[in-house]
C-alpha positions, -999 to +999 in steps of 0.1 A: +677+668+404+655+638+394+633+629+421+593+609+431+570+616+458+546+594+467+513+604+483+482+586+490+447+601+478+425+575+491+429+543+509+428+527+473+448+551+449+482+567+458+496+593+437+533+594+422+552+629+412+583+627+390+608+651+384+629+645+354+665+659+357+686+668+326+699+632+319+670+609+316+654+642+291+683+637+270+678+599+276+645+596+266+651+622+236+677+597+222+657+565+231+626+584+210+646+595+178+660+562+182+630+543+174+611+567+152+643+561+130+638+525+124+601+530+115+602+564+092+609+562+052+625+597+044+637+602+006+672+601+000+679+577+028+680+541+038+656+526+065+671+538+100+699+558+082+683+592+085+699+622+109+691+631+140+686+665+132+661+655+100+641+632+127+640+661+151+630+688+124+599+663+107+588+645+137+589+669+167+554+656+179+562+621+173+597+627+194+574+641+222+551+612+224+577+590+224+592+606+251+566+605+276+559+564+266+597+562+276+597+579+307+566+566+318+570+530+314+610+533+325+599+555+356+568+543+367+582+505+365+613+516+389+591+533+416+567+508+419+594+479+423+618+498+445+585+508+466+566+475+468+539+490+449+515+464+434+491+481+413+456+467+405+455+486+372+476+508+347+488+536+362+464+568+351+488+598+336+474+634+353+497+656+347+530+661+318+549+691+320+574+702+294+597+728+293+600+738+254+610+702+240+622+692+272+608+670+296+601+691+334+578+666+358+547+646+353+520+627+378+506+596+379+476+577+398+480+538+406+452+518+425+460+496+450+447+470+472+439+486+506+463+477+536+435+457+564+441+431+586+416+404+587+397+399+615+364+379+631+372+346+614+375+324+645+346+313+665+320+326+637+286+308+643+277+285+619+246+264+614+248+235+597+217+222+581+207+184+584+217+165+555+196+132+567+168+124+542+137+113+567+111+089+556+086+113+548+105+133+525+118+101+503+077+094+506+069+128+491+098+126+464+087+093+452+050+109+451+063+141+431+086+113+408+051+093+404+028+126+393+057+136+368+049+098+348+010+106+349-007+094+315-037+107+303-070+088+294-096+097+275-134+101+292-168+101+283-173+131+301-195+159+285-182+186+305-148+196+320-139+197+356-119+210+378-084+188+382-092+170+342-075+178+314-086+190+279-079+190+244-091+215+226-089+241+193-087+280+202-100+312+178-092+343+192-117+373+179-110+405+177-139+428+162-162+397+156-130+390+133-106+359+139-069+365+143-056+336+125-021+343+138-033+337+177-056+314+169-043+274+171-056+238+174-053+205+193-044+228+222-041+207+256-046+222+286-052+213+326-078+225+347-067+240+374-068+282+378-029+282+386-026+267+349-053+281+330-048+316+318-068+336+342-097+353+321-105+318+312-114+309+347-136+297+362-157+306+327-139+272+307-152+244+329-191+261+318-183+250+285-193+215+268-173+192+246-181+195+211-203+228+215-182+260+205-181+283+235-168+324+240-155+339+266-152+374+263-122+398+283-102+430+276-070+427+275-045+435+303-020+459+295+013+434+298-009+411+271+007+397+241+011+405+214+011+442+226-013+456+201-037+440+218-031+453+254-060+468+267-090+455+238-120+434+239-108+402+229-135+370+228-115+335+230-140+309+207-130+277+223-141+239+211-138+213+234-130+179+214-114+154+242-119+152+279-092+130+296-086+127+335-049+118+348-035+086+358-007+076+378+010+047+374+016+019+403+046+019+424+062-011+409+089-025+393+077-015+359+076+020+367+110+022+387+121+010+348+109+042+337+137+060+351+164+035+346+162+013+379+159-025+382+130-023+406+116+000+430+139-003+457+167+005+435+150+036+427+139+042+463+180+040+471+189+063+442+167+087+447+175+088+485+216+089+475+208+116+453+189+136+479+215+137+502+241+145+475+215+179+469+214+180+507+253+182+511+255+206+483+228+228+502+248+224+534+282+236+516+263+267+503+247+279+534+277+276+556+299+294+530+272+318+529+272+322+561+306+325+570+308+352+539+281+376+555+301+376+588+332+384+573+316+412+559+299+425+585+334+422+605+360+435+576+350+468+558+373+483+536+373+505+504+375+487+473+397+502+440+373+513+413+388+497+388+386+459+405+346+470+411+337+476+376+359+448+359+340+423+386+306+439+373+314+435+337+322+400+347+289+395+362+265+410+339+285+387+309+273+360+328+240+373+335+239+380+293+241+347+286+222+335+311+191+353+301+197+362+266+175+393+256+168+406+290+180+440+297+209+439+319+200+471+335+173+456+356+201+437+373+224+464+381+215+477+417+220+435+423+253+434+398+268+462+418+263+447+454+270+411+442+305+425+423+313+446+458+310+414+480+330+391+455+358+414+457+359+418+493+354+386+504+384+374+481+405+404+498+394+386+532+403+352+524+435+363+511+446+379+542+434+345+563+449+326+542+488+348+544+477+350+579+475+318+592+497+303+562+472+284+543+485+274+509+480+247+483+508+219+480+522+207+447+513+172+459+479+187+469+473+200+438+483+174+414+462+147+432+433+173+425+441+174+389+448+139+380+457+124+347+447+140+314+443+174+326+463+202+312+484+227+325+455+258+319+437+243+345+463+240+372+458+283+384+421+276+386+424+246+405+452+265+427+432+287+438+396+269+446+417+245+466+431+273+484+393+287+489+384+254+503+412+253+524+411+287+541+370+276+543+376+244+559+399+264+585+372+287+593+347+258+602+371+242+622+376+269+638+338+283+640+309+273+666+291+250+651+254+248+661 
């Protein structure tokens, strides 16, 4: 007598056992000579023409295989929908048993998402940062704005100082030999230790322009190229301009530097965009906030199979983003970053069923306008949703 039992292994994976009675064997039998017939050339016979019993004779392993895709996609299918089982993941055969050619019982593993009720989403404290830009801050952006249009003029000093700037041509010796390939002209460099490379300091500003001066180092072991690492290098280095930095005057003319009428059209841009960075700031750290007490509140196991397609996810990202760094510097971060994705979606999905937060179809399409196309209609779905279920939780937070 056919039968299933369903037993749960974890929190996450739930294990079903089939036993195949006598009618879906000869069921699936049929099914599988069925279609090896349509796909087998045999001599003496047309395409899907051959016997049975030639089918069964030549292709007993193929008939067996075929049997068990059968039953497994016919069985598994029916159990899951008649038990409101929503698998994360293709279920993961364990076990077939056969009984000479004939089909006995077989075991299957399906992840799941685990059963939890949401909870600690109302009255979460949040702080919201200040998104007010204060005098002194537009002050010190419009300074930082000013230092980035500096223009350099030349001097008639003889030797460099600190906070000048310097053009010069660089030999790099090796073995009272010069290394052509490291070595480079009409270099420009400022002088200051945070931008000179550090066995150059404070030994550069002793030099003079025009004189050819060495300053001799070994070679720290991250130094580049490596063959280098850990050698007496001297660095032959000729001074040929000496310039100190000018900022320009807070005027009209330089406001047109950067696209504005005049100054006080810059001063308002630059204050409108500050806020905008402000408000972005604020929307992270609430979110952020929110997230870690969720998480702290709502702990759950995770399938395996969610974690590791999340973390593939993430390190294609990270791949892209830093092309040539080696991934696996990133994975204790990758794995925690992949854990709290998931679980915080699982949260905000049970808020969101909860307290019946869902997108309209008048919600969404004023989100997506004119011109865009249907592929972008589930992504929007769902970071309207996010925002939603978000802009509940504030509302219903402590705000400090």
């Amino acid at each position: 007598m056919e039968s299933i039992k369903i037993s749960e292994k974890s929190k996450t994976v739930k294990q079903l056992d089939f036993l195949v009675d006598a009618e879906s064997a000869a069921d699936s039998r049929k099914n599988a000579i069925s279609q090896i017939r349509k796909t087998v050339r045999i001599q003496g016979f047309r395409a899907g023409k051959a016997p049975a019993a030639l089918i069964e004779k030549d292709f007993k392993d193929d008939i067996k295989s075929a049997q068990e895709r059968y039953l497994l996609s016919k069985k598994i299918y029916q159990a899951l929908e008649k038990n409101k089982i929503n698998p994360v993941a293709p279920a993961k055969l364990t076990e077939f048993k056969w009984d000479g050619d004939k089909p006995v019982k077989f075991s299957v593993e399906v992840e799941i998402i685990p059963d939890f009720e949401a909870s600690g989403y109302k009255k979460i404290s949040i702080k919201e940062p200040v998104t007010s830009v204060s005098a002194d801050e537009a002050e010190k952006a419009l300074q930082n704005l000013r230092e980035k249009a500096f223009s350099l003029e030349k001097t008639e000093l003889a030797k460099p100082e600190k906070g000048l700037f310097i053009k010069y041509d660089l030999e790099v010796m090796y073995d009272s030999k010069a290394e052509k390939n490291m070595s480079k002209k009409n270099l420009t460099a400022e002088l200051a230790e945070e931008k000179i490379f550090p066995p150059l300091w404070p030994d550069i500003l002793k030099l003079k322009k025009g004189e050819a001066g060495e300053i001799n180092f070994t070679a720290d072991k991250d130094f580049k190229p490596a063959e280098f690492a850990g050698k007496k290098l001297a660095y032959r280095i000729l001074i040929t301009e000496i310039f100190e930095k000018k900022l320009p005057e807070l005027d009209d003319s330089f406001a047109s530097l950067f696209g504005a009428k005049n100054l006080e059209q810059l001063k308002d841009s630059m204050k409108k965009r500050m806020i905008m960075e402000k408000e972005a700031e604020k929307h992270r750290s609430v979110r952020e906030q929110i997230s870690a007490a969720l998480l702290k509140k709502n702990s759950f196991e995770l399938p395996a199979s969610l974690i590791e397609e999340e973390k593939k996810s993430i390190s294609s990202h990270l791949s892209k983003q830093y092309p040539g760094q080696d991934i696996k510097t990133f994975l204790p971060q990758i794995e925690k970053t992949a854990n709290e994705n998931l679980r915080i979606s699982l949260i905000l999905g049970k808020i969101a069923h909860k307290e019946n937060i869902s997108v309209t179809e008048d919600e969404l399409k004023e989100k997506l306008g004119k011109g865009n196309s249907a592929r972008n209609r589930g992504r929007m779905s769902d970071a309207l949703l996010t925002d939603k279920i978000f802009d509940f939780i504030i509302k219903e937070g402590v705000i400090k």
